[in-house]
GUZA-702889 format. One line per field, with one value per atom (N, C-alpha, C, CB): residue in one letter; atom name; x, y, z. Coordinates in nm, 2 decimals. Glycine has a CB too. Example, Ala and Ser with C-alpha at 12.3 -4.5 7.8 and 13.67 -1.06 7.14 Angstrom:
! GUZA-702889
rest = A / A / A / A / S / S / S / S
atom = N / CA / C / CB / N / CA / C / CB
x = 1.32 / 1.23 / 1.32 / 1.13 / 1.28 / 1.37 / 1.29 / 1.41
y = -0.57 / -0.45 / -0.33 / -0.45 / -0.22 / -0.11 / 0.00 / -0.06
z = 0.78 / 0.78 / 0.78 / 0.90 / 0.71 / 0.71 / 0.79 / 0.57
END
This chain:
! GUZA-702889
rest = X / X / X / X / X / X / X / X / X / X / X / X / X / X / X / X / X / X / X / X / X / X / X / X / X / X / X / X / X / X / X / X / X / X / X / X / X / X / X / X / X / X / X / X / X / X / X / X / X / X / X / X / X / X / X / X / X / X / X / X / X / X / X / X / X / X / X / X / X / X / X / X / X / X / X / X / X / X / X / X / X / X / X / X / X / X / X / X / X / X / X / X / X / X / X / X / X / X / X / X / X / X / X / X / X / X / X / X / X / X / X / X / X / X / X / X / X / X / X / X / X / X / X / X / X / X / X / X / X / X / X / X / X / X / X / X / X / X / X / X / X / X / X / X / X / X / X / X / X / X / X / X / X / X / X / X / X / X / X / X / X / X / X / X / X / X / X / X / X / X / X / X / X / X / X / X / X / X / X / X / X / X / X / X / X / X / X / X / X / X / X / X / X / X / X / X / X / X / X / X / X / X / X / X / X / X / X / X / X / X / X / X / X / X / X / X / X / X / X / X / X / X / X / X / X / X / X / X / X / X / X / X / X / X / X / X / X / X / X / X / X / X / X / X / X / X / X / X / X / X / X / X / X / X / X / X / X / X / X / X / X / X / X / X / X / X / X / X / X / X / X / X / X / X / X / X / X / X / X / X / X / X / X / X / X / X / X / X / X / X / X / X / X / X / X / X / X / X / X / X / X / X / X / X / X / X / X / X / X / X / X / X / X / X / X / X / X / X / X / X / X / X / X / X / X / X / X / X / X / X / X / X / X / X / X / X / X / X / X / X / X / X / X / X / X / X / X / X / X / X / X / X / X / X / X / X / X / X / X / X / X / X / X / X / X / X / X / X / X / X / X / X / X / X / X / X / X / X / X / X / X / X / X / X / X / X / X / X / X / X / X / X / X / X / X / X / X / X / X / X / X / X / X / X / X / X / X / X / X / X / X / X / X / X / X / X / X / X / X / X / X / X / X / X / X / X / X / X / X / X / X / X / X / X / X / X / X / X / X / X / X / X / X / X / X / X / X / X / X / X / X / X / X / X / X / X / X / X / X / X / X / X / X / X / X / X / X / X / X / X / X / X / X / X / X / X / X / X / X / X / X / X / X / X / X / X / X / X / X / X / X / X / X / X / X / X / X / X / X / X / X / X / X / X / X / X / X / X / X / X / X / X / X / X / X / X / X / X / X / X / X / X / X / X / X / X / X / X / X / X / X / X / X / X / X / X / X / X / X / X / X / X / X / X / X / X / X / X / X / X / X / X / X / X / X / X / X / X / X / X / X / X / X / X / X / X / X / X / X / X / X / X / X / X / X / X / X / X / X / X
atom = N / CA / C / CB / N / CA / C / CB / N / CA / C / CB / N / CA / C / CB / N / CA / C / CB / N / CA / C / CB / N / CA / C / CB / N / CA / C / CB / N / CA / C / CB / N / CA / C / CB / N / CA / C / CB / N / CA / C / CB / N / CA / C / CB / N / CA / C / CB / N / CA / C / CB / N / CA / C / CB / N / CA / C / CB / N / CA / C / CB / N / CA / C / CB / N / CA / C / CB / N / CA / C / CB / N / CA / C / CB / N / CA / C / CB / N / CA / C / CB / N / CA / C / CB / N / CA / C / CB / N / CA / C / CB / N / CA / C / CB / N / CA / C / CB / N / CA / C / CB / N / CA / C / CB / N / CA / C / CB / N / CA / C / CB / N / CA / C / CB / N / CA / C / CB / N / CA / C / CB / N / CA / C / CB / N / CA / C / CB / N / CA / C / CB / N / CA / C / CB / N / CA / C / CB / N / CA / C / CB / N / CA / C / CB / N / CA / C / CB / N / CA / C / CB / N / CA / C / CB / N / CA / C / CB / N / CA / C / CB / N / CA / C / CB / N / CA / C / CB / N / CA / C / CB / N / CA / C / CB / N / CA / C / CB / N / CA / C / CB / N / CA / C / CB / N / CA / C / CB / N / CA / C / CB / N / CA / C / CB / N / CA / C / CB / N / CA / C / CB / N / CA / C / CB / N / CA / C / CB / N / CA / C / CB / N / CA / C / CB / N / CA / C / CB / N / CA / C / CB / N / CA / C / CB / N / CA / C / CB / N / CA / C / CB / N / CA / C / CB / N / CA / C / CB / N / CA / C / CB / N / CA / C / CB / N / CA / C / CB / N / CA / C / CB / N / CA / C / CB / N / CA / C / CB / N / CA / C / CB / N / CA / C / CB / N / CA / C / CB / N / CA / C / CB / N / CA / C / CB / N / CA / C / CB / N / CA / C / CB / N / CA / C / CB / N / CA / C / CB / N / CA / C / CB / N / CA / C / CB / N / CA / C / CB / N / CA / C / CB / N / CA / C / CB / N / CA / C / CB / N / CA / C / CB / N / CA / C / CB / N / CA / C / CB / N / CA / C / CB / N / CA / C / CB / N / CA / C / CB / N / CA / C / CB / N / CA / C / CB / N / CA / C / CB / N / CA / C / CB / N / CA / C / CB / N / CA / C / CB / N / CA / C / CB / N / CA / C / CB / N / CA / C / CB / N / CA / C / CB / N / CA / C / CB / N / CA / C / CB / N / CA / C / CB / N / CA / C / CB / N / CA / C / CB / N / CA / C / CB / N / CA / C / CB / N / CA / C / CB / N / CA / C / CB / N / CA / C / CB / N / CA / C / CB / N / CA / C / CB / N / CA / C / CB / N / CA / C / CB / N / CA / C / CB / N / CA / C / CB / N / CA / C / CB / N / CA / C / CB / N / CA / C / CB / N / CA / C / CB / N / CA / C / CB / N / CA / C / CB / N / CA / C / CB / N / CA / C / CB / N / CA / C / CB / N / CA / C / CB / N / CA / C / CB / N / CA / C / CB / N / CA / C / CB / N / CA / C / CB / N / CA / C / CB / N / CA / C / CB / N / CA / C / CB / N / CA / C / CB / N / CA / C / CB / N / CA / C / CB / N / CA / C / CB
x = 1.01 / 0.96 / 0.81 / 1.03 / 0.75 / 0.57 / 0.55 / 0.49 / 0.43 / 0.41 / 0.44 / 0.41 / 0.57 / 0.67 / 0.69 / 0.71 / 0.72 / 0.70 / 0.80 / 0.57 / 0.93 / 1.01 / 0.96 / 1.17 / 1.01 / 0.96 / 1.09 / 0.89 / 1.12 / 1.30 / 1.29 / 1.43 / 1.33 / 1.31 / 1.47 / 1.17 / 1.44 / 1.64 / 1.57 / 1.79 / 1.65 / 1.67 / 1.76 / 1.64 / 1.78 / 1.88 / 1.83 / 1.91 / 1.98 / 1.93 / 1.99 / 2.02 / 1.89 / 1.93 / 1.95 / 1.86 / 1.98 / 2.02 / 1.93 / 2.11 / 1.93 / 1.89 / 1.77 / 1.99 / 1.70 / 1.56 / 1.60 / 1.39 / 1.58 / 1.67 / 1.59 / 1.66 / 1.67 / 1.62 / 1.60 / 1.50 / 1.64 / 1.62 / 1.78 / 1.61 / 1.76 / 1.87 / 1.93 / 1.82 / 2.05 / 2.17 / 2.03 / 2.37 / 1.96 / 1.88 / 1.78 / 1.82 / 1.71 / 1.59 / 1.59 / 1.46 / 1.67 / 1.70 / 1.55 / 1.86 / 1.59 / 1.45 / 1.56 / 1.26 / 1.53 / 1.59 / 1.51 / 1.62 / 1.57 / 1.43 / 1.51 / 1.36 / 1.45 / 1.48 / 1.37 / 1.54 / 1.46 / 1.35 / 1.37 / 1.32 / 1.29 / 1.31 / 1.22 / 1.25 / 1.25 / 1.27 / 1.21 / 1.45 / 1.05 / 1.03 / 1.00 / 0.89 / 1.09 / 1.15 / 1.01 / 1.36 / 0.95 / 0.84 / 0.86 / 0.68 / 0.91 / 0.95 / 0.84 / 1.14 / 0.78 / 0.69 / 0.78 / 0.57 / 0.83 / 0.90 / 0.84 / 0.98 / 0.69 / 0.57 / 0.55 / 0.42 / 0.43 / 0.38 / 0.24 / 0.39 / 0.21 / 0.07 / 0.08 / -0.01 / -0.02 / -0.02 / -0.05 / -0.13 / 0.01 / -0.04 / -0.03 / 0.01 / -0.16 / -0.20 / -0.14 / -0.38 / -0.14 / -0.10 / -0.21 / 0.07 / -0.29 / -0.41 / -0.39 / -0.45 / -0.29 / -0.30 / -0.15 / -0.43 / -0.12 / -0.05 / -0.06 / 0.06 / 0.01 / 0.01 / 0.15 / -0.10 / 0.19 / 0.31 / 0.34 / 0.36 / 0.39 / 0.47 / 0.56 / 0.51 / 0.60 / 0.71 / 0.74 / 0.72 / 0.83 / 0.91 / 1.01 / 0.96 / 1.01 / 1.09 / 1.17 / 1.07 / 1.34 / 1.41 / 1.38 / 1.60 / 1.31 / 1.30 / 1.13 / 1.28 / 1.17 / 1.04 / 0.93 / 1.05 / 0.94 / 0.81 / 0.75 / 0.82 / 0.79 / 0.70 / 0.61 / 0.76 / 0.50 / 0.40 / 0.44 / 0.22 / 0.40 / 0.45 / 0.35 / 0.43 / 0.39 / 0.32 / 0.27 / 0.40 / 0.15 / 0.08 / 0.02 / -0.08 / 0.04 / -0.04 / -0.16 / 0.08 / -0.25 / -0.36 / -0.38 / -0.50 / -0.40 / -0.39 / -0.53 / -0.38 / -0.49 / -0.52 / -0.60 / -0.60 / -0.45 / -0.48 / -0.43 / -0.44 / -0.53 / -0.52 / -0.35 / -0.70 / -0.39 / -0.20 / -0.10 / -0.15 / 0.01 / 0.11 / 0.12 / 0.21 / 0.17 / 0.21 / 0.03 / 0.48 / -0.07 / -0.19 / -0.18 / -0.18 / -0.11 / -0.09 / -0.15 / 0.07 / -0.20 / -0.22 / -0.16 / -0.43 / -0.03 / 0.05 / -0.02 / 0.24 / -0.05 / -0.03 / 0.08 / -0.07 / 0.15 / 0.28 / 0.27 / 0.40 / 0.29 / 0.31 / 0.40 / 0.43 / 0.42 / 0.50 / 0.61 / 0.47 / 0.77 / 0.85 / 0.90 / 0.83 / 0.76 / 0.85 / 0.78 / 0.83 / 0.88 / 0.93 / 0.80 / 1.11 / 0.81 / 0.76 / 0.81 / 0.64 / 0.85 / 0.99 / 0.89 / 1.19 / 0.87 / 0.82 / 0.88 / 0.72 / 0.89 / 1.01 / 0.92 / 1.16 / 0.92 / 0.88 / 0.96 / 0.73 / 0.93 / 0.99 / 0.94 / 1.02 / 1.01 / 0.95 / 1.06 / 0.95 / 1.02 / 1.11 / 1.11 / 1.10 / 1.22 / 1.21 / 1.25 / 1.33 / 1.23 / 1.28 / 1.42 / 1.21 / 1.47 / 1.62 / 1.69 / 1.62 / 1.74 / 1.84 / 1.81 / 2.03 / 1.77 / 1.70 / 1.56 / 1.71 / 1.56 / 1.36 / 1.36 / 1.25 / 1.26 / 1.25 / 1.15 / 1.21 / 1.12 / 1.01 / 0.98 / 1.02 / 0.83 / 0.77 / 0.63 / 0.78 / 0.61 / 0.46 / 0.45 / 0.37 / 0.33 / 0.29 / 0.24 / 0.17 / 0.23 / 0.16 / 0.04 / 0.22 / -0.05 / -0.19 / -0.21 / -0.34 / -0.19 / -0.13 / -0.23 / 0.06 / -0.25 / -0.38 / -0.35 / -0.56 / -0.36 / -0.29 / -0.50 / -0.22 / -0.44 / -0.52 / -0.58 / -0.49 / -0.67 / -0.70 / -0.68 / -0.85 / -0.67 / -0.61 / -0.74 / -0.55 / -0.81 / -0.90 / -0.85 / -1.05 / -0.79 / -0.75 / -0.82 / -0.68 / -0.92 / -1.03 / -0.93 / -1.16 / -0.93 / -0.93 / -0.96 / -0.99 / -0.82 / -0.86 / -0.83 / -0.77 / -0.73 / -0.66 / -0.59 / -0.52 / -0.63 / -0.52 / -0.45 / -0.57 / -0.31 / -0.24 / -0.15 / -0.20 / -0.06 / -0.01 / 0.12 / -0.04 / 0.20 / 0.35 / 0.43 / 0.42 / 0.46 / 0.51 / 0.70 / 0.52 / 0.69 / 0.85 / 0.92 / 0.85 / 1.03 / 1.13 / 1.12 / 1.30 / 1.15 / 1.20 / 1.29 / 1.24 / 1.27 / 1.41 / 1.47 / 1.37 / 1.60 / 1.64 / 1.66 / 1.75 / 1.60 / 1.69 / 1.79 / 1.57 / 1.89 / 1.99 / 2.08 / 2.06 / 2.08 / 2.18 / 2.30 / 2.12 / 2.37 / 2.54 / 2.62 / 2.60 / 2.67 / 2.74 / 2.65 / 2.95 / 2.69 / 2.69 / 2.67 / 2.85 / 2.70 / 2.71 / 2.61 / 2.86 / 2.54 / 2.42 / 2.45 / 2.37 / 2.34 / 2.36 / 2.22 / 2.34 / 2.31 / 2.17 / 2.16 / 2.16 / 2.08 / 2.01 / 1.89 / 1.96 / 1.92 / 1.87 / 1.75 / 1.97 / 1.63 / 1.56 / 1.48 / 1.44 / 1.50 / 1.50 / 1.40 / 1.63 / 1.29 / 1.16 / 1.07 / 1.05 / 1.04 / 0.91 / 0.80 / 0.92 / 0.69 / 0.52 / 0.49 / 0.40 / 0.42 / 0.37 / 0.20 / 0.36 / 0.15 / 0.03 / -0.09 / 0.07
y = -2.48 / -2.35 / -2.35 / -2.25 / -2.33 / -2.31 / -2.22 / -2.23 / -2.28 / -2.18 / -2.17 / -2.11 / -2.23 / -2.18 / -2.03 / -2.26 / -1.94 / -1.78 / -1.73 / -1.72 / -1.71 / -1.62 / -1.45 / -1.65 / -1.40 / -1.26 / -1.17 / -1.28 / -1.11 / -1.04 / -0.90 / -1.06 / -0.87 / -0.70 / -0.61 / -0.67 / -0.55 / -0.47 / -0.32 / -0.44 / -0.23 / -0.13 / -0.01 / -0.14 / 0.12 / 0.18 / 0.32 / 0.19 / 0.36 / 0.49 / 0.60 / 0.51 / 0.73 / 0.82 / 0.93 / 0.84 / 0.94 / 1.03 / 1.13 / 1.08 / 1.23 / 1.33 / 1.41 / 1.38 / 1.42 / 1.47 / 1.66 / 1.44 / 1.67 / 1.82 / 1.93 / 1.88 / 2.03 / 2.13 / 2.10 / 2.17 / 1.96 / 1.92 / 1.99 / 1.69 / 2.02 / 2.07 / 1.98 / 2.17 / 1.98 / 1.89 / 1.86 / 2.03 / 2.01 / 2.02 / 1.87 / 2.16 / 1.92 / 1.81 / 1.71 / 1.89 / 1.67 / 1.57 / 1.47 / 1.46 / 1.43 / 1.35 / 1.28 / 1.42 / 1.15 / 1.03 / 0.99 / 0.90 / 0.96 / 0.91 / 0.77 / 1.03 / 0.66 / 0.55 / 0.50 / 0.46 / 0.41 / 0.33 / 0.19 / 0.35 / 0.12 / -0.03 / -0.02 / -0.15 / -0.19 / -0.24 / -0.39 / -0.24 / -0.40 / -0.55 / -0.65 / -0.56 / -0.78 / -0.86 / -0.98 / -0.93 / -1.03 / -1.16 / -1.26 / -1.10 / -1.33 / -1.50 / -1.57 / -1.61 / -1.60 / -1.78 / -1.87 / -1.80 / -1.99 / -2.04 / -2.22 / -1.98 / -2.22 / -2.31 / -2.36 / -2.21 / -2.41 / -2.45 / -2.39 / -2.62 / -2.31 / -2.27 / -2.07 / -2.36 / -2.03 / -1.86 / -1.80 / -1.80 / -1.69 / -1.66 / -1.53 / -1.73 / -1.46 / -1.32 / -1.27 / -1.29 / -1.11 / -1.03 / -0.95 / -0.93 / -0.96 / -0.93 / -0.80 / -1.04 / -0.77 / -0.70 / -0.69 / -0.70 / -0.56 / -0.60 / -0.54 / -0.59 / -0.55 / -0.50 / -0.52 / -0.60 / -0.38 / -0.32 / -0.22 / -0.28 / -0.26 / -0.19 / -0.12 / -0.26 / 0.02 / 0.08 / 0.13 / 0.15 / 0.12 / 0.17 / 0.26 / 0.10 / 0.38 / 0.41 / 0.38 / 0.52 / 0.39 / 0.33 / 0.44 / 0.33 / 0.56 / 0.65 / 0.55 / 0.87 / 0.45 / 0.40 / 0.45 / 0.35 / 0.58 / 0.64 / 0.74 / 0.71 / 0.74 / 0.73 / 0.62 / 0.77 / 0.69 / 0.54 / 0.50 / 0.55 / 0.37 / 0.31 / 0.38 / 0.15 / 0.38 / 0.39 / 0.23 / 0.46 / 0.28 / 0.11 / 0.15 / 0.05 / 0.04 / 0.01 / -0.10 / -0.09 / -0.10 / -0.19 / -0.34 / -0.10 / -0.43 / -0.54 / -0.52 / -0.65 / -0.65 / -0.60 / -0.45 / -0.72 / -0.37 / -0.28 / -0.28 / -0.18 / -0.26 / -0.32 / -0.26 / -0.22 / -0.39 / -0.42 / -0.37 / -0.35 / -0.33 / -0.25 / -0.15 / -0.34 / -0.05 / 0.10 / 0.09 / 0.08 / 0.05 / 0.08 / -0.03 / 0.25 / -0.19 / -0.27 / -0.39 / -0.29 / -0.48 / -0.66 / -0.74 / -0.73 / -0.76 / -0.81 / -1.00 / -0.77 / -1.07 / -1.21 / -1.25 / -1.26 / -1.34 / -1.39 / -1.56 / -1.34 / -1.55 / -1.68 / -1.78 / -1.63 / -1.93 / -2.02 / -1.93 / -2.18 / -1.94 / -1.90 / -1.74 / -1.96 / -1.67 / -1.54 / -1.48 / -1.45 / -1.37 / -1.23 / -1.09 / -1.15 / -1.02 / -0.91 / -0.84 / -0.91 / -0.70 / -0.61 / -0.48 / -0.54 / -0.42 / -0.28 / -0.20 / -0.27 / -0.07 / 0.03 / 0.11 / 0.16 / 0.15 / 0.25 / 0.33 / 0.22 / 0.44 / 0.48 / 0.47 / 0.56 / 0.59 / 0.58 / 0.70 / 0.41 / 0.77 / 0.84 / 0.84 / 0.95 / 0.84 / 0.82 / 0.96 / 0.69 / 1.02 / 1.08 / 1.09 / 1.10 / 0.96 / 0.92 / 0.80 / 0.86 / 0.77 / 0.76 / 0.60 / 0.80 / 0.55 / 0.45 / 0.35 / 0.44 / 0.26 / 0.21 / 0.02 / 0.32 / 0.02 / -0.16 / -0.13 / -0.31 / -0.24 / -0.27 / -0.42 / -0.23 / -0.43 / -0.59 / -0.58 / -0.71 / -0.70 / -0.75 / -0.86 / -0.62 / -0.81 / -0.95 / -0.89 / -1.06 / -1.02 / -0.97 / -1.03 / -0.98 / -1.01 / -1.11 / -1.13 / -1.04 / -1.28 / -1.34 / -1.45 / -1.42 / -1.48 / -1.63 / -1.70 / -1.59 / -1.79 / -1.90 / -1.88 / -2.12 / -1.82 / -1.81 / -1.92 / -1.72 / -1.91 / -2.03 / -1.97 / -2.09 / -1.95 / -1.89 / -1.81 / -2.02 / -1.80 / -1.66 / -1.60 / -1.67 / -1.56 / -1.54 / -1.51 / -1.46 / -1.61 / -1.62 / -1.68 / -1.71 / -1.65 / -1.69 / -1.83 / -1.62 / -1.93 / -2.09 / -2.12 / -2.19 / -2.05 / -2.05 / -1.91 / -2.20 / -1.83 / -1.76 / -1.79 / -1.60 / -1.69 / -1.70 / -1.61 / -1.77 / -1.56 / -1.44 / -1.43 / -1.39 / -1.38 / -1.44 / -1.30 / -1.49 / -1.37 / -1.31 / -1.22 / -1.47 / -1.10 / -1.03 / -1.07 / -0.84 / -1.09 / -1.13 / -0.92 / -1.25 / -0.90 / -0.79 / -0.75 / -0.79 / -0.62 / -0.56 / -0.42 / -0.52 / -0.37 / -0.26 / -0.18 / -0.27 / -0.07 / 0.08 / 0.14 / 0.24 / 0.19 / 0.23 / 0.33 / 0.11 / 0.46 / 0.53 / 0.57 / 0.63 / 0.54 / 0.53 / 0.69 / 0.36 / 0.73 / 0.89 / 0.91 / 0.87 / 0.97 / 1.02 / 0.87 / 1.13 / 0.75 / 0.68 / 0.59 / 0.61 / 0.55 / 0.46 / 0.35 / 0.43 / 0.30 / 0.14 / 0.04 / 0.14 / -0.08 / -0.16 / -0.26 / -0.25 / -0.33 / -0.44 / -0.52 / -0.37 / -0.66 / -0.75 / -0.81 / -0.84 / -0.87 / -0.93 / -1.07 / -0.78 / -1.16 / -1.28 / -1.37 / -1.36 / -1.38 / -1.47 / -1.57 / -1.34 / -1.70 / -1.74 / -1.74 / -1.85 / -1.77 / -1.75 / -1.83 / -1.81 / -1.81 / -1.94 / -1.94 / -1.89 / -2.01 / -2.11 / -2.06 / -2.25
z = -0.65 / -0.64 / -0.64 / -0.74 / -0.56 / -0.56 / -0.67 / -0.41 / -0.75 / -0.86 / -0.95 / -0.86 / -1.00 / -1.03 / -1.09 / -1.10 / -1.00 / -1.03 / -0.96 / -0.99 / -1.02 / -0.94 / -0.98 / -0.97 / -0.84 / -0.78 / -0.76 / -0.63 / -0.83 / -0.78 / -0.77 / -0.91 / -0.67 / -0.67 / -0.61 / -0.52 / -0.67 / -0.65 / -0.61 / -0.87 / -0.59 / -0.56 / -0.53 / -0.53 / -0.60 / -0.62 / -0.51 / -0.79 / -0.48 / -0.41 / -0.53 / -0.24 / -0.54 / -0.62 / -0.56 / -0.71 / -0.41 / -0.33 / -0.26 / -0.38 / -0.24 / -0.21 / -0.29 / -0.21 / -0.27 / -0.35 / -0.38 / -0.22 / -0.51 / -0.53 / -0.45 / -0.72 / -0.43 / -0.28 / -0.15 / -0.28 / -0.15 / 0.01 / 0.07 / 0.05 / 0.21 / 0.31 / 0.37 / 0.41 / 0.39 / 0.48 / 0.63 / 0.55 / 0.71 / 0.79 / 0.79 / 0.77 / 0.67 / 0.64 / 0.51 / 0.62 / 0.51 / 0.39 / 0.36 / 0.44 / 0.20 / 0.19 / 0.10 / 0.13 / 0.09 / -0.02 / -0.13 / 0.05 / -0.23 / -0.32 / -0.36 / -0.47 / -0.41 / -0.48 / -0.55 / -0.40 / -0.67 / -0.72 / -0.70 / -0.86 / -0.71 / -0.75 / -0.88 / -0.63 / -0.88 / -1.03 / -0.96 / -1.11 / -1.02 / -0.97 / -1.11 / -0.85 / -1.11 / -1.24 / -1.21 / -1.23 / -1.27 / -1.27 / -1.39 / -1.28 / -1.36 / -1.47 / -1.41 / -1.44 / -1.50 / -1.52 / -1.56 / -1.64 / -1.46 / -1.47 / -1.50 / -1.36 / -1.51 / -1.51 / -1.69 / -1.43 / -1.67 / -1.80 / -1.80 / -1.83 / -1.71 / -1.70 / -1.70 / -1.53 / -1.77 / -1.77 / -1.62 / -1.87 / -1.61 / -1.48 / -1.45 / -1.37 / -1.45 / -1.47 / -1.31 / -1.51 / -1.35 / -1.18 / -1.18 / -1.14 / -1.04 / -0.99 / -0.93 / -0.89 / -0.83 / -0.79 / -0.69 / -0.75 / -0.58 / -0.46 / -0.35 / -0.49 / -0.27 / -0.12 / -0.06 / -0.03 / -0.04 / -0.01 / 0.08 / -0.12 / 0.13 / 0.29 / 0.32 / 0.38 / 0.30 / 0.28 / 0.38 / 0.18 / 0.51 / 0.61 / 0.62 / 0.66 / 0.64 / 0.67 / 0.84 / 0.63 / 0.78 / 0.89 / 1.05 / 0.84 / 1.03 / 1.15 / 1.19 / 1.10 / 1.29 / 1.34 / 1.38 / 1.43 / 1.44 / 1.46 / 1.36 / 1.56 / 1.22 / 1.12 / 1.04 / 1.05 / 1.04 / 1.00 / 0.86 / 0.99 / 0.82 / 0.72 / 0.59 / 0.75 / 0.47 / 0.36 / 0.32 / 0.26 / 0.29 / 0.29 / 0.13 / 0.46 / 0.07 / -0.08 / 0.00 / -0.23 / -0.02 / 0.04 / -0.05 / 0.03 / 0.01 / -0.03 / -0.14 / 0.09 / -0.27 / -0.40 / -0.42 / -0.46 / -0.43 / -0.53 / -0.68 / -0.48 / -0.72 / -0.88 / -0.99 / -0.97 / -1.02 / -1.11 / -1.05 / -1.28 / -1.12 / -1.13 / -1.26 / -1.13 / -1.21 / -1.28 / -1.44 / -1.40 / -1.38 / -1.46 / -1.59 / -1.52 / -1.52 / -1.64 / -1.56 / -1.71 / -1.60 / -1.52 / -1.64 / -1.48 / -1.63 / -1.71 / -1.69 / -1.65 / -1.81 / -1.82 / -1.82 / -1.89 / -1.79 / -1.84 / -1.84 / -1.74 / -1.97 / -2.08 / -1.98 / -2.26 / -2.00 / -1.95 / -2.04 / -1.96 / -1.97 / -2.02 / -2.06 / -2.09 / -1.98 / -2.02 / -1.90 / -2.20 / -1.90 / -1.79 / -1.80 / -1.88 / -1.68 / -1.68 / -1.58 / -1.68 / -1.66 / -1.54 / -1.52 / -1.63 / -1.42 / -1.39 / -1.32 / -1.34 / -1.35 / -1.21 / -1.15 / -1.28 / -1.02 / -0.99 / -0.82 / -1.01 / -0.74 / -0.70 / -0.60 / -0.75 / -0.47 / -0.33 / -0.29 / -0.25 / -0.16 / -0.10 / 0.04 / -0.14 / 0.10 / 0.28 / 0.35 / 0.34 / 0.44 / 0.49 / 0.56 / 0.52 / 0.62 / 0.66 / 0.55 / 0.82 / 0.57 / 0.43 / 0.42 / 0.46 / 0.49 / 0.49 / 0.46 / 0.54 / 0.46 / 0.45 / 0.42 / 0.24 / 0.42 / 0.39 / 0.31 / 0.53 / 0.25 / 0.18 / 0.19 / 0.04 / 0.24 / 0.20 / 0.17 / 0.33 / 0.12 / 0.09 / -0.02 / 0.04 / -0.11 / -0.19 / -0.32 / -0.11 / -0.40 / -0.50 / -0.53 / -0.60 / -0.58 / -0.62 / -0.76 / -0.57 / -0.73 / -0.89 / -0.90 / -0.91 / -1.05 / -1.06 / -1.18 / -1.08 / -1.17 / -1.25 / -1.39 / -1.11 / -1.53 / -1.58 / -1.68 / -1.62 / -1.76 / -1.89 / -2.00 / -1.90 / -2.12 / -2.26 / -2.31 / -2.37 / -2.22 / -2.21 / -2.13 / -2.16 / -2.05 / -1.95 / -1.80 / -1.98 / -1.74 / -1.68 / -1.56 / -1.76 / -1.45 / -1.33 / -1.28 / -1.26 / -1.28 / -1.27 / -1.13 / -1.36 / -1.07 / -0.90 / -0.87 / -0.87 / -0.77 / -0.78 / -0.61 / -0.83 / -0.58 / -0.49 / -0.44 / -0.52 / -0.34 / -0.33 / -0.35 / -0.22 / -0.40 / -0.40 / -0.34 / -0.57 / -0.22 / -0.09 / -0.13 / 0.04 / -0.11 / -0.12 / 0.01 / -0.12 / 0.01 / 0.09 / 0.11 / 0.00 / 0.27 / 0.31 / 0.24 / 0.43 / 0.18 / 0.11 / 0.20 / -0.07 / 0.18 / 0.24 / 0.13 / 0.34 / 0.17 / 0.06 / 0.17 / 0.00 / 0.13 / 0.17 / 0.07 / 0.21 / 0.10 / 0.04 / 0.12 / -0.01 / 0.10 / 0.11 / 0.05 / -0.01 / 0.13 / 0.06 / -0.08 / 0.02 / -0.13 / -0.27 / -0.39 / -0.29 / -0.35 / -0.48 / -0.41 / -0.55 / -0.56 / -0.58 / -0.53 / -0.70 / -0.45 / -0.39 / -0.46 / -0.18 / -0.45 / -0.50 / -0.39 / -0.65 / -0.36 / -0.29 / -0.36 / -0.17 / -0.36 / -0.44 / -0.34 / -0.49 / -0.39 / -0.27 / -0.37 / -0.19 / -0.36 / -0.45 / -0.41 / -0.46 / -0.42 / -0.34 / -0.44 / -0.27 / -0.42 / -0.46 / -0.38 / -0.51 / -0.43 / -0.36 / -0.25 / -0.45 / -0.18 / -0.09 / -0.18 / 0.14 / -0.17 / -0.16 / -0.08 / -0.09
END
């Protein structure tokens, strides 16, 4: 595995956004993105860049711009051997959407000073809400170089 840094991202649909009409429906979901250092070396998160689609093509994408700083207002280090999980949300207007992009991660020193860094790439994920019950979808990726 490059890096050794697995990247795992899931996602649940929570249906219908309250007050929305059968007419104009809006979806909301969250994901949940899981980060293991699976190395012997620390390795801080820089930043990311994320691409959220909805499945109606001729709506433009919501774009997070590449390194925008951390996640949810944190730049988690993570130790050889341990995890860092963050949730947050999104809404589509058709019941559908993908999500991809990267993260900007750097392999740190025990100051935690910038020794290499690198991007670690999301496998495309789909949101999907399905009638009335919650769906998940898994999306399981390591970094490229």
């Amino acid at each position: 595995m490059t890096n050794n840094l697995l990247v795992e991202v899931n996602c649940l649909s929570l249906g219908r956004a309250p007050g929305q009409t059968a007419q104009s429906p809006h979806y909301v979901f969250t994901y949940r993105v899981r980060f293991e250092n699976l190395g012997d070396r620390s390795i801080g998160l820089l930043g990311r860049h994320l691409i959220f689609q909805d499945a109606k093509s001729e709506l433009p994408p919501l774009v997070v711009p590449k390194n925008s700083p951390g996640v949810v207002g944190l730049f988690p280090v993570l130790a050889p051997g341990t995890s860092f999980i963050y949730t947050s949300g999104t809404d589509f207007v058709s019941s559908r959407g993908f999500l991809k992009g990267s993260y900007q991660m750097a392999f740190v020193n025990e100051k935690n000073v910038i020794a290499e860094d690198f991007d670690a790439v999301i496998a495309p994920l789909a949101f999907r809400h399905q009638g009335t019950h919650r769906s998940t979808n898994k999306s399981r990726t390591s970094p490229t170089s």
